[in-house]
C-alpha positions in Angstrom: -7.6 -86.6 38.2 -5.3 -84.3 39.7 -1.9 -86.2 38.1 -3.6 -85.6 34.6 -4.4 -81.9 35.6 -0.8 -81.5 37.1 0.9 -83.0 33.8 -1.2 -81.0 31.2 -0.3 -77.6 33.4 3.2 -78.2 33.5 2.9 -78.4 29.7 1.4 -75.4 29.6 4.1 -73.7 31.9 6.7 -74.9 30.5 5.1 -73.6 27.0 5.4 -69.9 28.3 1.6 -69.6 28.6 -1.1 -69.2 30.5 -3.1 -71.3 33.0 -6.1 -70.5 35.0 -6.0 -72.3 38.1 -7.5 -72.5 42.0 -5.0 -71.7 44.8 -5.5 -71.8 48.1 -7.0 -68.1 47.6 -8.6 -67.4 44.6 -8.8 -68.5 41.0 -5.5 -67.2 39.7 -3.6 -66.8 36.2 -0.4 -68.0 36.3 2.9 -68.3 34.6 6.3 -68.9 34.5 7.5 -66.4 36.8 11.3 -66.9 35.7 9.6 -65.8 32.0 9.3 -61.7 30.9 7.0 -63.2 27.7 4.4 -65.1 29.4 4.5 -62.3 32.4 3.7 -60.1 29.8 0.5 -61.9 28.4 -0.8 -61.6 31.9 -0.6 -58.1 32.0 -2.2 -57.8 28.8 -4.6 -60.2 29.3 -5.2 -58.1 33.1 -5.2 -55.1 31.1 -2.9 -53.8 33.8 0.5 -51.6 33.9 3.6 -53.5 34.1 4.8 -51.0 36.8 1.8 -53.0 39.0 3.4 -56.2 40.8 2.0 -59.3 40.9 2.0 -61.9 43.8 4.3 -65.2 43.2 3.6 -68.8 44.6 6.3 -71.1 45.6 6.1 -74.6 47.0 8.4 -74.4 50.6 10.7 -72.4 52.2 13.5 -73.9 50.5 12.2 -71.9 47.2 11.4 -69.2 48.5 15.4 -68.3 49.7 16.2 -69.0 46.0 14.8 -66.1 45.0 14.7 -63.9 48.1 18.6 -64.8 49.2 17.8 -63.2 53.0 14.6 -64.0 54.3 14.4 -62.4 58.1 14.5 -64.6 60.5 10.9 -63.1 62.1 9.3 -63.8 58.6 10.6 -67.5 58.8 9.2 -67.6 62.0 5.5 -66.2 61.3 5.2 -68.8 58.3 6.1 -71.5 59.9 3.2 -70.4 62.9 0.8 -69.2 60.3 -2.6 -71.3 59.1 -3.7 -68.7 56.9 -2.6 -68.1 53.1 -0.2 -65.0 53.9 1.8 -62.8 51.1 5.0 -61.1 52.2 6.4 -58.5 50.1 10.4 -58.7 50.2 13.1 -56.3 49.1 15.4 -57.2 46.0 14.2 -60.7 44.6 16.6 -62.5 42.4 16.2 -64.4 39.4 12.3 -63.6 38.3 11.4 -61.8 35.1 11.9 -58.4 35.6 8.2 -57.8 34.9 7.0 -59.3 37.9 9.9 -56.8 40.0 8.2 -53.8 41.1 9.5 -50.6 40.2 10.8 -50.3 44.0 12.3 -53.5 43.7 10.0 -55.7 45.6 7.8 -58.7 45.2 5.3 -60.0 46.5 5.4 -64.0 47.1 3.6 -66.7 48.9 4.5 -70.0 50.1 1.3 -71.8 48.5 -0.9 -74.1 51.1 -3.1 -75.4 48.0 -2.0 -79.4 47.6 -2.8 -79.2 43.5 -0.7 -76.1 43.3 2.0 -77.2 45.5 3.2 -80.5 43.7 2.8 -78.1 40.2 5.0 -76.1 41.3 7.3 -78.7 43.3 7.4 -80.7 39.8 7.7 -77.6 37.7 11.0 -76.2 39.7 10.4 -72.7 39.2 7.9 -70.3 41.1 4.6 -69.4 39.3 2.8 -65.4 38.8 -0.6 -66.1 40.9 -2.6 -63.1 40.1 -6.9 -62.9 40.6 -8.7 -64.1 37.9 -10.1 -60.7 36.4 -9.8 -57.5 34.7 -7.7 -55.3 36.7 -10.6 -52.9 38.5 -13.0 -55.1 38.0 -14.2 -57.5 41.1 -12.2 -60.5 42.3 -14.6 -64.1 41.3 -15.2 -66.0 44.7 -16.1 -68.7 42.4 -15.0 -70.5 39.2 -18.2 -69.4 38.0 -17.7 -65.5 38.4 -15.0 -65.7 36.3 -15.3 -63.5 33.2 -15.8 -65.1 29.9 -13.0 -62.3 28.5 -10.0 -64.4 31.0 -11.7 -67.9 30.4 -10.7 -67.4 26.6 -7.8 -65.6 27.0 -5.7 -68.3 28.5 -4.4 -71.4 27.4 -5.5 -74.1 29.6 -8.0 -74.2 32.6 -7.7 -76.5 35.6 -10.5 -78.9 36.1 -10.1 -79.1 39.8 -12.4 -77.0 42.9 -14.5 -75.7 40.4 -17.4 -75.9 42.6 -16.0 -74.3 45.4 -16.2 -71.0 46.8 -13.6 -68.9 48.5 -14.6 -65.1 50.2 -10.9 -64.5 51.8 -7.7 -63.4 49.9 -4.3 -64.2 51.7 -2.6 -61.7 54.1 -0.3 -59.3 52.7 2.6 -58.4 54.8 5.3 -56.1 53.8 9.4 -56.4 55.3 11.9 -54.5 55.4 15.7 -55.1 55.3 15.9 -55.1 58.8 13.0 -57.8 59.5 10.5 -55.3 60.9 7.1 -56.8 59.3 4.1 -54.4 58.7 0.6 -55.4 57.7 -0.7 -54.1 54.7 -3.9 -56.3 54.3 -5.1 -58.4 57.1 
């Protein structure tokens, strides 16, 4: 089951649209997060403002220096200690879409814990957007269920995996600095 789900996401991915999907938080929408079009559809579809962020998955640590050339040697650290799905926003990404940048040029990624969503983005090659399932303002779905019909027909595929399943706790979000001090911005 979760080969066929893996194989029809990555076509969806590699499509430049979008795919509702669990992680190891939430239900998220996701994208290519190389890709300023289908970032742009989840904005839309979010009815959010592009000068917003949204939070990234990769698949390992390997990954995550790909795009975030000097990781702090205290954030390596904390991940590699760390059971809980944690988000660290880093200073000056390279090579994402633009429209996933923040205007203070920072993002927001996570290394992703989720097995389904791990090999996805392992076999896709490219870091995915991971945003909440939902209307920006509008309450984050615990559940597959909660899930507004609005998203559920405005993206492109839906995973059939953990729909039954219920998840109360977003990830950690941590914020660093150039200098590797690490502040908590949501515990």
């Amino acid at each position: 089951m979760m080969d066929a789900e893996i194989k029809n996401s990555l076509k969806i991915l590699n499509q430049q649209k979008l795919l509702l999907y669990p992680t190891d938080t939430v239900w998220g929408i996701g994208c290519d997060a190389t890709s300023e079009e289908a970032v742009a559809k989840v904005f839309e579809i979010k009815q959010r403002s592009e000068s917003k962020s949204l939070v990234i998955l990769v698949d390992s640590f390997e990954m995550l220096q790909k795009y975030i050339p000097k990781v702090p040697k205290a954030v390596l650290e904390l991940l590699s200690k760390t059971k809980n799905p944690t988000t660290i926003i880093y200073d000056n990404p390279v090579g994402l879409a633009k429209n996933v940048v923040a205007a203070d040029d920072t993002v927001a990624i996570r290394i992703v814990q989720n097995e389904f969503c791990r090999e996805l983005i392992r076999m896709f090659g490219k870091p995915i957007v991971s945003t909440s399932a939902n209307i920006s303002g509008n309450p984050t779905p615990k559940s597959f269920d909660e899930i507004e019909k609005s998203i559920l027909d405005s993206v492109d595929y839906v995973v059939n995996l953990q729909r039954n399943e219920v998840n109360e706790k977003s990830s950690t979000i941590l914020k660093v600095n150039e200098k590797g001090k690490i502040t908590v911005l949501r515990n």
